[in-house]
C-alpha positions as CSV (number, residue, x, y, z in Angstrom):
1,X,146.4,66.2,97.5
2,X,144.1,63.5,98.6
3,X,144.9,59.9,99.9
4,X,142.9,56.9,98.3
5,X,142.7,55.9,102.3
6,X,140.6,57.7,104.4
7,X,141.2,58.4,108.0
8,X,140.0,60.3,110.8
9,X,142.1,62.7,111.8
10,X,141.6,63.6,115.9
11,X,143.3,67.2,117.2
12,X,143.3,68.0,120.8
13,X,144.6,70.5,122.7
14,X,144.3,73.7,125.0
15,X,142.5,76.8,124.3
16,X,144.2,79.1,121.6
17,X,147.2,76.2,121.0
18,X,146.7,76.6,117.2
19,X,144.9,73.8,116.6
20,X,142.0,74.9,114.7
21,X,144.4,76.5,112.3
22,X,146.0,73.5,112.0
23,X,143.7,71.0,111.5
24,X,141.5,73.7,109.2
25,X,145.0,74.1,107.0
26,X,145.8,70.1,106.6
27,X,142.0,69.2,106.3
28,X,142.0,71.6,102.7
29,X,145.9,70.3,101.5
30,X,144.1,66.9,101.8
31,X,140.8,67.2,100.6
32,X,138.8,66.3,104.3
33,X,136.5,67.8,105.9
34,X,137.2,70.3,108.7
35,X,134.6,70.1,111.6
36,X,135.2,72.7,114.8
37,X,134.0,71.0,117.6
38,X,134.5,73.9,120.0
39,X,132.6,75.9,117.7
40,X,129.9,73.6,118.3
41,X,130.1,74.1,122.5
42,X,130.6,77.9,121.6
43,X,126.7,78.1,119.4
44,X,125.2,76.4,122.5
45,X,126.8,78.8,124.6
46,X,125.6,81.9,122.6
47,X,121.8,80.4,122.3
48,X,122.3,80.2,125.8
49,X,123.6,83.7,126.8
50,X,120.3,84.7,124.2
51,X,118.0,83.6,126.6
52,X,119.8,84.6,129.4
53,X,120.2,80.9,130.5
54,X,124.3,82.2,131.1
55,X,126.3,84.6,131.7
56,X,129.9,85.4,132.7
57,X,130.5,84.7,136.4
58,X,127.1,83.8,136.6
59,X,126.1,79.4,136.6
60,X,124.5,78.4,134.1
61,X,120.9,76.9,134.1
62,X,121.3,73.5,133.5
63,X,117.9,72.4,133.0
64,X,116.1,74.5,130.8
65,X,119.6,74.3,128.8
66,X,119.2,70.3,128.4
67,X,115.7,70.9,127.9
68,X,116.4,73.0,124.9
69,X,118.6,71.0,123.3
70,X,116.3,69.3,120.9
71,X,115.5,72.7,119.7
72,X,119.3,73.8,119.1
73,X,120.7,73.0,115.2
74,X,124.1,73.3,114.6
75,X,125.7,73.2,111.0
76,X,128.7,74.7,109.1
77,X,128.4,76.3,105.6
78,X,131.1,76.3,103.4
79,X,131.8,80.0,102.0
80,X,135.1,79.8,99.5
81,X,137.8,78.9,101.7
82,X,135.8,79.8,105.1
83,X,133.8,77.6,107.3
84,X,130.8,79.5,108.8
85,X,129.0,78.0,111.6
86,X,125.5,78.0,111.8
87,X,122.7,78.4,114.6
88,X,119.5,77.8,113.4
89,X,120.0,78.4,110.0
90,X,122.0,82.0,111.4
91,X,125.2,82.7,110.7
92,X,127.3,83.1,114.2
93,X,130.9,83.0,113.0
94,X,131.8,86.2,114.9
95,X,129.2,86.1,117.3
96,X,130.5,83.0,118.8
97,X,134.5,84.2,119.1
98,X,133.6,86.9,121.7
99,X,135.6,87.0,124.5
100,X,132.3,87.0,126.4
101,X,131.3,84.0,125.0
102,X,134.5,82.3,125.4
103,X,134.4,83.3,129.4
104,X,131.1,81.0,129.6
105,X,131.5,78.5,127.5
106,X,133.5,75.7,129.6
107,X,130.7,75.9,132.1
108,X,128.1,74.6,129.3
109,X,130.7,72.7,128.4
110,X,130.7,70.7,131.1
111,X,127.3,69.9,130.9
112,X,127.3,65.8,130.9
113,X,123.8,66.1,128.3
114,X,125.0,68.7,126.2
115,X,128.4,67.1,125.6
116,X,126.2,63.7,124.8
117,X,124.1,65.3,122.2
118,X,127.2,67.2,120.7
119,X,129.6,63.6,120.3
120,X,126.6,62.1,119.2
121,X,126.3,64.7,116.3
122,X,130.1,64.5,115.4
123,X,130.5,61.1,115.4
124,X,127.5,61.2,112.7
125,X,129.6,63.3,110.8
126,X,132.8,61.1,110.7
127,X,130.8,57.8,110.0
128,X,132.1,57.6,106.3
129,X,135.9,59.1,107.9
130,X,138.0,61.3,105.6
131,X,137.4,64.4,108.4
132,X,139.8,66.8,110.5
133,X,138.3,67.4,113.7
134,X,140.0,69.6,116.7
135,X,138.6,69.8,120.4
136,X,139.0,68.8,123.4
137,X,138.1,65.1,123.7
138,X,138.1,64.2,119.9
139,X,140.5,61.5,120.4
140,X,139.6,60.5,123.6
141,X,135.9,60.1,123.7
142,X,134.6,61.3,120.3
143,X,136.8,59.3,118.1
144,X,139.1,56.7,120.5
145,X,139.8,54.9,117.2
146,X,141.1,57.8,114.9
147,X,144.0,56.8,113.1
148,X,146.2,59.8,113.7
149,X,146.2,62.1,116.7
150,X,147.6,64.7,117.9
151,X,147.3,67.0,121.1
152,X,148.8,70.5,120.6
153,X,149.8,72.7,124.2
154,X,151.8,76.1,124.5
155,X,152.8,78.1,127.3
156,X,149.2,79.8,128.8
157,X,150.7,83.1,128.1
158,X,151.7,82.5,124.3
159,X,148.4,81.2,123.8
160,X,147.1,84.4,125.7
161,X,149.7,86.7,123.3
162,X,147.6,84.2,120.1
163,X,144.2,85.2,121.5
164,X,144.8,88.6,122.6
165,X,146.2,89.4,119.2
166,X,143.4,87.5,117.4
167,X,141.1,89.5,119.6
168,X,142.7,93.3,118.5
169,X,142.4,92.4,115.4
170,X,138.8,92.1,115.4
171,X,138.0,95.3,117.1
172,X,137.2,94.1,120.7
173,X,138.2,96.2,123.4
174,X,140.6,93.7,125.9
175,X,143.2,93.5,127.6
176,X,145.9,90.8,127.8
177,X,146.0,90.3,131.5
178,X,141.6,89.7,130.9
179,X,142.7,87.4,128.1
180,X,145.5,85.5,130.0
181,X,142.8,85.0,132.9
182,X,140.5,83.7,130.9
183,X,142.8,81.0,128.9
184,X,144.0,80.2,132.9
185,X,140.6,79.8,133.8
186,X,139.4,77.5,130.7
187,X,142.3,75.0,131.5
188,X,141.1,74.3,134.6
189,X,137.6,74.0,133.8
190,X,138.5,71.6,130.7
191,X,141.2,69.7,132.7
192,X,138.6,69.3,135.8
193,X,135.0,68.5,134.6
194,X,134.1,64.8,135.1
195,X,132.3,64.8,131.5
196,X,135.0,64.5,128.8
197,X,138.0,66.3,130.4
198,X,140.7,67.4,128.2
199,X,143.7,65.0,128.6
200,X,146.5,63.5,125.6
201,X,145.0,60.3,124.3
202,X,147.5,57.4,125.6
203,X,148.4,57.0,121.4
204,X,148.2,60.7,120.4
205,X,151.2,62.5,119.1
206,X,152.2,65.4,121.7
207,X,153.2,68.9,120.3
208,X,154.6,71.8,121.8
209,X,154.7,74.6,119.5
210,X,155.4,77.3,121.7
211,X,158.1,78.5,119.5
212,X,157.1,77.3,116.1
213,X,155.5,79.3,113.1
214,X,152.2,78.5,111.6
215,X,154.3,76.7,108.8
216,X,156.1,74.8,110.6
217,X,153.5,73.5,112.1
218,X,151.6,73.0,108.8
219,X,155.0,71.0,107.5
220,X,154.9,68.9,111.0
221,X,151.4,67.9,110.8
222,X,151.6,66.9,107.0
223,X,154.7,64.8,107.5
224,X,152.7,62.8,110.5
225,X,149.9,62.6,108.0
226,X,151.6,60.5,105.2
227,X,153.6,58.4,107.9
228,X,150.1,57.4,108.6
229,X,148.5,56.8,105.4
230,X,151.4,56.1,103.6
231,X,150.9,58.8,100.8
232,X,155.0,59.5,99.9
233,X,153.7,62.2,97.4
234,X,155.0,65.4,97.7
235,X,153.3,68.5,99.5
C-alpha cells in the first residue's frame, strides 16, 4: 500500500521503546524508505571504539573524532527485507548492536559536530519525503516539519526485558540488571546533552506501549498514518 502523497514520517523515542520495529514495519506496508538514525550514531561509535578514540567508561576524544568525520561514510544496503548498515563500504549490522557499543554511544552522541554532520546527511535523504525515520531528535531538530510524528516511551525496565531478550538471542553473554543500567544510563545522557536532546516534539503523537504487542502497535501506527494522508484504503 502506497499513498499518492508523500510525507515524512518522524519517530522518536527512548532506547529499546520499539520504535525501530515500528517505523521499519509501516515504512515496508507503505512503500517508504526506512532510515535508522541511531544506527547512524552507533557506526560512528564503532569507527570510534576501532581506533580506540572510545571506550566504555572511558571519554571519548572529541577532536580527532570531529577531525575524522570527513573520512567516516555511512550508508544502508537493502538485502530482501533487511536493512544493513554500512561503514565504509563494511557491513556492521551486528557489529554495531553490541551491548559495548551501545554503552558508548550517547557520549559520541552528544558530540555537537558529529550530530551536525549526521542531520545534515538525513535531511539529504528526506529531501524528496516519502521516508520513515526513528531517533531521537527526528522530529524535533532533523525534521521539525514532518507531517506525522510520534514519540514512543515504556517503562525503563520493559525496555530493559526488550533489549535483554534481543541481546540472548544473539549470543551475547549479559545480564539484565547490566542491561537495565545501561538503558537508565542512556536516558539521561539523551534527555541531558545540550546538542539535540531527546524530548516529545510539541505536535508529536505520544505512545506508551508498555503493555502492547508488536501488532498492536503496527495497527496503531497505520491508523495515524491514513488520518494523516487521508488514504481510507484498507490495510
Amino acid at each position: 500500500m502506497e499513498s499518492s502523497r508523500k510525507i515524512i514520517i518522524a519517530i522518536d523515542g527512548y532506547s529499546s521503546s520499539g520504535k525501530s520495529t515500528m517505523a521499519r514495519q509501516l515504512a515496508s506496508a507503505i512503500g517508504y524508505r526506512y532510515i535508522d538514525s541511531g544506527a547512524m550514531y552507533r557506526a560512528v561509535t564503532l569507527w570510534a571504539m576501532r581506533h580506540n578514540l572510545v571506550a566504555p567508561g572511558v571519554d571519548p576524544q572529541v577532536q580527532a573524532i570531529v577531525a575524522a568525520l570527513p573520512e567516516i561514510h555511512i550508508d544502508f544496503l537493502v538485502d530482501g527485507p533487511r536493512q544493513l548498515t554500512t561503514l565504509n563500504g563494511e557491513v556492521v549490522e551486528s557489529e554495531i548492536r553490541s551491548l559495548e557499543v551501545s554503552n558508548c554511544v550517547s557520549p559520541i552522541a552528544a558530540i555537537p559536530e558529529v550530530r551536525h554532520a549526521l542531520v545534515k546527511m538525513q535531511q539529504a535523504m528526506g529531501e524528496s519525503k516519502g521516508i520513515v525515520m526513528d531517533g531521537r531528535d527526528i522530529g524535533t531538530v532533523v525534521f521539525p516539519e514532518a507531517e506525522m510524528k510520534v514519540f514512543c516511551d515504556a517503562s525503563a525496565e520493559r525496555r530493559a526485558e526488550r533489549r535483554y531478550k534481543e541481546l540472548l538471542e544473539k549470543g551475547a553473554e549479559v545480564t539484565f540488571d547490566e542491561v537495565l543500567e545501561n538503558v537508565v544510563s542512556r536516558d539521561h545522557i539523551d534527555e541531558t546533552r545540550a546538542e539535540g536532546p531527546l524530548r516529545c516534539a510539541e505536535d508529536a503523537v505520544r505512545l506508551d506501549n508498555s503493555a502492547m504487542t508488536i501488532e498492536e502497535q503496527n495497527s496503531w501506527l497505520m491508523d495515524l498514518y491514513k488520518e494523516r494522508t487521508g488514504d481510507n484504503s484498507p490495510s
